[in-house]
N, CA, C and O atoms as a GROMACS GRO file, in nm:
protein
  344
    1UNK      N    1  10.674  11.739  11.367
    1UNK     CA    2  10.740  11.659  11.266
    1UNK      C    3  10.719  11.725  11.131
    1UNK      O    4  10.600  11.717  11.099
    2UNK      N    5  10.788  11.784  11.045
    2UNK     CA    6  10.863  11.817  10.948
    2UNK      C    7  10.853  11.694  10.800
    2UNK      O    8  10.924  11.595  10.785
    3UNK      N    9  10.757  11.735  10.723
    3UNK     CA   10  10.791  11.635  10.588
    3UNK      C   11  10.787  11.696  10.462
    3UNK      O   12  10.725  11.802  10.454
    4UNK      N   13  10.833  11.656  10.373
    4UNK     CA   14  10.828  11.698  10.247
    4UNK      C   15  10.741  11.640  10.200
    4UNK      O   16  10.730  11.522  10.235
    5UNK      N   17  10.610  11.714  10.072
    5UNK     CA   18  10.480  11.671  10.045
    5UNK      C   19  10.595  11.709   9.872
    5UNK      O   20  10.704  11.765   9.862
    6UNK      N   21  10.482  11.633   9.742
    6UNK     CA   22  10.515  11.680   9.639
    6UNK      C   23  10.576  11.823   9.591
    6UNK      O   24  10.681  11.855   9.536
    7UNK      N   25  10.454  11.900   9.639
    7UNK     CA   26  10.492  12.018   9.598
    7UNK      C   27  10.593  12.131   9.644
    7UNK      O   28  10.584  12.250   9.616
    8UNK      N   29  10.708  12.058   9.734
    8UNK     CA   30  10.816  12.129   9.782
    8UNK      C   31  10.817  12.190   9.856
    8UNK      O   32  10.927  12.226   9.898
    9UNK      N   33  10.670  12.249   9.931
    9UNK     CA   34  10.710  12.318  10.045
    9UNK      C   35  10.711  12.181  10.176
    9UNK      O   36  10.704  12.058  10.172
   10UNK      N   37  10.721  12.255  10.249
   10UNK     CA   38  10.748  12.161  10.418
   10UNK      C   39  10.647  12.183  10.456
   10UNK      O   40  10.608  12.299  10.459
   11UNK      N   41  10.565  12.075  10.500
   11UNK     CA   42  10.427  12.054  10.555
   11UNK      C   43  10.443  11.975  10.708
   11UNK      O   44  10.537  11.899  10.731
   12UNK      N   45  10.358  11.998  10.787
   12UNK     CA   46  10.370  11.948  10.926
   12UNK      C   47  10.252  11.866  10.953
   12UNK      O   48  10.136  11.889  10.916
   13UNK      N   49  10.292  11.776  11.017
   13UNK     CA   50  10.188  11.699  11.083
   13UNK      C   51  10.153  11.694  11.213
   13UNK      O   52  10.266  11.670  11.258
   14UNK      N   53  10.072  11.698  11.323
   14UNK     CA   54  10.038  11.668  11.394
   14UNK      C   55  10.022  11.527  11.481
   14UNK      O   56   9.993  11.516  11.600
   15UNK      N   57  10.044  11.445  11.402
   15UNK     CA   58  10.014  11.250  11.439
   15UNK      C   59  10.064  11.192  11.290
   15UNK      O   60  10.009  11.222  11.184
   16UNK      N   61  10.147  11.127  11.299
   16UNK     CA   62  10.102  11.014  11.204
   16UNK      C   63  10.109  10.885  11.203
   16UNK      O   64  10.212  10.828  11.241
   17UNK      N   65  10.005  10.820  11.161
   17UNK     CA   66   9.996  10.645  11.199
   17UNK      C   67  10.002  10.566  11.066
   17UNK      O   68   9.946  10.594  10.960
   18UNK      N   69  10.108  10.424  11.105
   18UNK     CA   70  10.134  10.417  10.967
   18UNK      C   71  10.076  10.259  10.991
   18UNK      O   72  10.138  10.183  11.065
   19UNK      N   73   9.936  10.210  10.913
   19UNK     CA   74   9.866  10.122  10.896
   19UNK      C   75   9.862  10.000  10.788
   19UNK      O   76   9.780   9.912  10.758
   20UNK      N   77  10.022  10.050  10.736
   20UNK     CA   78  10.028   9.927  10.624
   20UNK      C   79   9.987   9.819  10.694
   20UNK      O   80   9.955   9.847  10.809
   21UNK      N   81   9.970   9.643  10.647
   21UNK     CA   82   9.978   9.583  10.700
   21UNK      C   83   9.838   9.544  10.720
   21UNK      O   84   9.803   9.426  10.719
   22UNK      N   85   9.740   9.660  10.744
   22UNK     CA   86   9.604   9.638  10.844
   22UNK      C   87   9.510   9.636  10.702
   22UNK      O   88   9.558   9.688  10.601
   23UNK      N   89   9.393   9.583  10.698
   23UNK     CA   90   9.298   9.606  10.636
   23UNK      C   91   9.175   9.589  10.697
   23UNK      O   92   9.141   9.538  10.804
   24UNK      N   93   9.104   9.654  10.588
   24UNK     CA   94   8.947   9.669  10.625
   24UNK      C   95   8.856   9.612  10.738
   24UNK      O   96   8.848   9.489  10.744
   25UNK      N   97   8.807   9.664  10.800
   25UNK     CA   98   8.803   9.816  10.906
   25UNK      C   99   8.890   9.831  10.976
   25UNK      O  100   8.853   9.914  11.059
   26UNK      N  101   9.016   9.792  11.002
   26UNK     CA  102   9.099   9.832  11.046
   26UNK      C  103   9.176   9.975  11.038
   26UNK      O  104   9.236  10.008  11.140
   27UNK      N  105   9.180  10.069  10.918
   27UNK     CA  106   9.248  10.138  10.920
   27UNK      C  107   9.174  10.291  10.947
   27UNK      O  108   9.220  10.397  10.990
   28UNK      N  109   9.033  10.250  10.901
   28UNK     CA  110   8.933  10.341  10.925
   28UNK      C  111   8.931  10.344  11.088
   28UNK      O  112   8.914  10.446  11.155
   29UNK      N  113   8.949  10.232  11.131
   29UNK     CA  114   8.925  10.213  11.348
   29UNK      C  115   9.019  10.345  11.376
   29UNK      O  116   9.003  10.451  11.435
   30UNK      N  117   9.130  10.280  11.299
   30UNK     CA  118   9.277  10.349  11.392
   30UNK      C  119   9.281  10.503  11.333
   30UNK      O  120   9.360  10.572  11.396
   31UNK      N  121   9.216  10.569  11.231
   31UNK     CA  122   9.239  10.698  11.184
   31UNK      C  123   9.113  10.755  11.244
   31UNK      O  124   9.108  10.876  11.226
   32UNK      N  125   8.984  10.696  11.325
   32UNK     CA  126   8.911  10.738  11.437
   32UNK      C  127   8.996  10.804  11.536
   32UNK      O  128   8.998  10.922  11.571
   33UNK      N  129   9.060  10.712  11.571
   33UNK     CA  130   9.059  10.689  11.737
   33UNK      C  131   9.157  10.775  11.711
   33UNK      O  132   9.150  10.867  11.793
   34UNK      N  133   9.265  10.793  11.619
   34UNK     CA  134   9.342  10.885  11.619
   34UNK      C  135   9.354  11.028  11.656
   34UNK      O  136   9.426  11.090  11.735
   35UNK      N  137   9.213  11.077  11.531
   35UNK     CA  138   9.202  11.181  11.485
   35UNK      C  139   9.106  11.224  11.642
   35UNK      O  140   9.117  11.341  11.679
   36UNK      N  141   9.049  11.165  11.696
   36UNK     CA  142   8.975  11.192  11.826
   36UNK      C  143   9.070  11.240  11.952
   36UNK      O  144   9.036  11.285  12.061
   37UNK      N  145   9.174  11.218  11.909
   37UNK     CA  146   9.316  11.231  12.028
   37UNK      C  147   9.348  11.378  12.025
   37UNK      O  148   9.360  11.442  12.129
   38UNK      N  149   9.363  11.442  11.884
   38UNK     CA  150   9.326  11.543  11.823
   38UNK      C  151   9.277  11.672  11.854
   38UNK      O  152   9.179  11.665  11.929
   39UNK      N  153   9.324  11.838  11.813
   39UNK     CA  154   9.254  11.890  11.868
   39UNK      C  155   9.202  11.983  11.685
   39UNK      O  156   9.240  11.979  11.568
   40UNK      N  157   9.106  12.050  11.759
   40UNK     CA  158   9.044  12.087  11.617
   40UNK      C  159   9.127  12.168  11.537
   40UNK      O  160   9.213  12.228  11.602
   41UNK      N  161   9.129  12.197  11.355
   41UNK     CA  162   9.262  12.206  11.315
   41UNK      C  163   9.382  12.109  11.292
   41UNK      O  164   9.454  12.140  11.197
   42UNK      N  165   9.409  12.020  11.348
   42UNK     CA  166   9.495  11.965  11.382
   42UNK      C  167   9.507  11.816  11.199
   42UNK      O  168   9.420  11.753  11.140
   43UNK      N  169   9.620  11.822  11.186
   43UNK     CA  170   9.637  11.717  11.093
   43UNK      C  171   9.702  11.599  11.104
   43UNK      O  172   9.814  11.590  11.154
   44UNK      N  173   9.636  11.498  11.058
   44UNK     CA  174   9.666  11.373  11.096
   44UNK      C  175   9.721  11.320  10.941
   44UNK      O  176   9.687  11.375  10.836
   45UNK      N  177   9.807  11.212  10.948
   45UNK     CA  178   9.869  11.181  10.804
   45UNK      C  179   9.860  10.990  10.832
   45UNK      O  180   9.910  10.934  10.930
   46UNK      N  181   9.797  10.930  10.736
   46UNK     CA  182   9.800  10.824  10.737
   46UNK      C  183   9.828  10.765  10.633
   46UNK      O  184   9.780  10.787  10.522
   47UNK      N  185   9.971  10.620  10.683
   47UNK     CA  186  10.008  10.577  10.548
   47UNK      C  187   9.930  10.430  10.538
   47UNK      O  188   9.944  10.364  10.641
   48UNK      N  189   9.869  10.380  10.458
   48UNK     CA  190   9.819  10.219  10.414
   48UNK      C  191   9.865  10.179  10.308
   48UNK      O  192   9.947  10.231  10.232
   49UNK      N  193   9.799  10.066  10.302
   49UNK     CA  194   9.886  10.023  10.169
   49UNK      C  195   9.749   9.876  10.119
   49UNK      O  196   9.764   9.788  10.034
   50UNK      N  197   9.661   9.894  10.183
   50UNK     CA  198   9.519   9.848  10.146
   50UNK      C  199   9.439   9.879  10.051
   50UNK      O  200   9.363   9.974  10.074
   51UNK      N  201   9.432   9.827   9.948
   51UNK     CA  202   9.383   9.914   9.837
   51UNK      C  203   9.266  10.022   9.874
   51UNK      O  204   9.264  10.142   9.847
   52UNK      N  205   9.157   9.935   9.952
   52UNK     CA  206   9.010   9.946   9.987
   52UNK      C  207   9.053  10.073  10.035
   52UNK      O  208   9.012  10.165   9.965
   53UNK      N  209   9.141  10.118  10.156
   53UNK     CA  210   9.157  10.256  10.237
   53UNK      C  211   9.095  10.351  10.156
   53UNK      O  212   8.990  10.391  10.206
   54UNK      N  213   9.130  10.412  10.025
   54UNK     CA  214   9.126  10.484   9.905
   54UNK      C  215   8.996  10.561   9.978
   54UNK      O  216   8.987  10.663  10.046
   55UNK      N  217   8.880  10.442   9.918
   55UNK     CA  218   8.717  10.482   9.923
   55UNK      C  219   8.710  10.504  10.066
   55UNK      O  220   8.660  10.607  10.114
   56UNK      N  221   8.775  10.375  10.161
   56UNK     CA  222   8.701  10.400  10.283
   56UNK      C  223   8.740  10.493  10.349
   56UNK      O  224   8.650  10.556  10.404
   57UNK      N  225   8.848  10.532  10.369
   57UNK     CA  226   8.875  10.657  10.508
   57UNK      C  227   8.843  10.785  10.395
   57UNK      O  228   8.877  10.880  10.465
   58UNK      N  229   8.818  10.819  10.323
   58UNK     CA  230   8.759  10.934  10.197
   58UNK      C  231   8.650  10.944  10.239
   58UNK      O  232   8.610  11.042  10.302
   59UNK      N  233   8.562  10.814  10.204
   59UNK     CA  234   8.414  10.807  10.271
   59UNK      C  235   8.422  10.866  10.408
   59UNK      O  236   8.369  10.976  10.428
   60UNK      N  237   8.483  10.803  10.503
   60UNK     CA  238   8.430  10.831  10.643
   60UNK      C  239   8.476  10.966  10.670
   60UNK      O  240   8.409  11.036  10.747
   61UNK      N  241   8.600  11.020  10.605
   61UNK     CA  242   8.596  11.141  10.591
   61UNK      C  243   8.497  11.279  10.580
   61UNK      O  244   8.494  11.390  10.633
   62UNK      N  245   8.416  11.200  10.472
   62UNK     CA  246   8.329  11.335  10.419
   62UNK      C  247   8.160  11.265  10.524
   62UNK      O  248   8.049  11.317  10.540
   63UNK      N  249   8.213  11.146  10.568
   63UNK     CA  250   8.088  11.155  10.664
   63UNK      C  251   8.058  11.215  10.776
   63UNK      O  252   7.951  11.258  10.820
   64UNK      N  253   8.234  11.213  10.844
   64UNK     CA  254   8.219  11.274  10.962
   64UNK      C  255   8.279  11.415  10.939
   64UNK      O  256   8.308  11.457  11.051
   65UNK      N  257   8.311  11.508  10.845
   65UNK     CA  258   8.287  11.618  10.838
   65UNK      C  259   8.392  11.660  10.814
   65UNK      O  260   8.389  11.764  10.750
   66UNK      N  261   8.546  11.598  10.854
   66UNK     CA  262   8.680  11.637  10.842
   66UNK      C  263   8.710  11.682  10.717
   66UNK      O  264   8.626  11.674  10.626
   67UNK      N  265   8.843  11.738  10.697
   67UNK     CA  266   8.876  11.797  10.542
   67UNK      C  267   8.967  11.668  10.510
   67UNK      O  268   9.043  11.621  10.595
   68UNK      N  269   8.955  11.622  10.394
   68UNK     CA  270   9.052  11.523  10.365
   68UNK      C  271   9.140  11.644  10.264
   68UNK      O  272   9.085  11.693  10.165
   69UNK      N  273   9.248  11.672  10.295
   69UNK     CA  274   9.363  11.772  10.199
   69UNK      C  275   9.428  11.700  10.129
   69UNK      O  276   9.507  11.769  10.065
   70UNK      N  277   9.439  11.582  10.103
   70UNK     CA  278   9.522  11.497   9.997
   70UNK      C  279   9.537  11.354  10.041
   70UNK      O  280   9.553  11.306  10.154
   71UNK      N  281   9.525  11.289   9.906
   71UNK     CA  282   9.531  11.137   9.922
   71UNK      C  283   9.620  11.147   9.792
   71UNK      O  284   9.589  11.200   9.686
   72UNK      N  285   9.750  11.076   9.826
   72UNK     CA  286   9.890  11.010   9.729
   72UNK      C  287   9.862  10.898   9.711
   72UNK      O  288   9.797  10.836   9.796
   73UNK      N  289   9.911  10.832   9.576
   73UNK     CA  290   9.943  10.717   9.581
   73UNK      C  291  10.124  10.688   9.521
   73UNK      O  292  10.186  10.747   9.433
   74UNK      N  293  10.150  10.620   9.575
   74UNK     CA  294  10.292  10.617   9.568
   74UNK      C  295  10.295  10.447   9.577
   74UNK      O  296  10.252  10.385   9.674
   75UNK      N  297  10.355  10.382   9.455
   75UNK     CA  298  10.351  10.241   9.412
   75UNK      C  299  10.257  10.185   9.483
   75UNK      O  300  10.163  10.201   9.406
   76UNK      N  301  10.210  10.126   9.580
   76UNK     CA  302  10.140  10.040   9.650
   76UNK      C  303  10.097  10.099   9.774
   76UNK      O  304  10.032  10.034   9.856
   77UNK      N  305  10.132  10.230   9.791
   77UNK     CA  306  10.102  10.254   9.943
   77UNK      C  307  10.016  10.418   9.906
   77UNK      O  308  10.028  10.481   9.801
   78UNK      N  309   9.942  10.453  10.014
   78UNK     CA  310   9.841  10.565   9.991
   78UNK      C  311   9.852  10.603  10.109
   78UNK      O  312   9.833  10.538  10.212
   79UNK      N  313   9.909  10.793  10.086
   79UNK     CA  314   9.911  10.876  10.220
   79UNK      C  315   9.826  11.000  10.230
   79UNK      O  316   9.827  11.099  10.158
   80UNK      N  317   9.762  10.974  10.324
   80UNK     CA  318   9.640  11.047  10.367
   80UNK      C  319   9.624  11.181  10.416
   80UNK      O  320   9.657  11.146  10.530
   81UNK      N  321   9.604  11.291  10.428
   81UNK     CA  322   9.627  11.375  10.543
   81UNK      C  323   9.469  11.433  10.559
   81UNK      O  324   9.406  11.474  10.462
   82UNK      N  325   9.421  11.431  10.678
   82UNK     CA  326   9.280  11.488  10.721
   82UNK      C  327   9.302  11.557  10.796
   82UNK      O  328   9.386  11.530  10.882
   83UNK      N  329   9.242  11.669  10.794
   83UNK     CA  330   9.204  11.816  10.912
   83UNK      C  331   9.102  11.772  11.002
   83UNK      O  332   9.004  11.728  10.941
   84UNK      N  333   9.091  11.768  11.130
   84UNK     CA  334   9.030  11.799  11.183
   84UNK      C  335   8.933  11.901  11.269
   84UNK      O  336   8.968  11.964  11.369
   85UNK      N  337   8.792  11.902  11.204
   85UNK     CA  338   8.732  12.043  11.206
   85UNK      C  339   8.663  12.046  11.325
   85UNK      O  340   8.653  12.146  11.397
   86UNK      N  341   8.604  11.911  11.352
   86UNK     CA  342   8.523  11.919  11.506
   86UNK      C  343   8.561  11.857  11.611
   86UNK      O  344   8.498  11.869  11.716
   0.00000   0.00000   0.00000
């Protein structure tokens, strides 16, 4: 799958799960279980729209070791993309 990121080039994703709707721990569950489906390298893109997401999947990010490559915010909603390294 094929998307356009800000900066104009074409960026690819690997998965993406779109978690508006869900909040806290919910979106952190589902960008687990996701990113575990996953093979290493591999990028996952998640859209929410939970304010809290921001800190929390950032946090769990740099806990469990992944690269977080960008967090958007776009009016009310925040899109994620994490590398998976292990």
């Amino acid at each position: 799958m094929n998307m356009t990121v800000d900066n104009g080039n074409e960026e690819s994703f690997d998965k993406v799960i779109d978690v508006r709707g869900l909040y806290c721990p919910e979106p952190v569950f589902r960008t687990k279980i996701e990113i575990e489906k996953l093979g290493i390298g591999s990028k996952l893109k998640i859209i929410a729209d939970d304010p809290e997401s921001e800190e929390d999947i950032t946090r769990w990010a740099e806990k469990t070791g992944h690269n977080l490559l960008s967090v958007q915010k776009k009016d009310n909603e925040l899109e994620f993309v994490i590398k998976k390294t292990k």
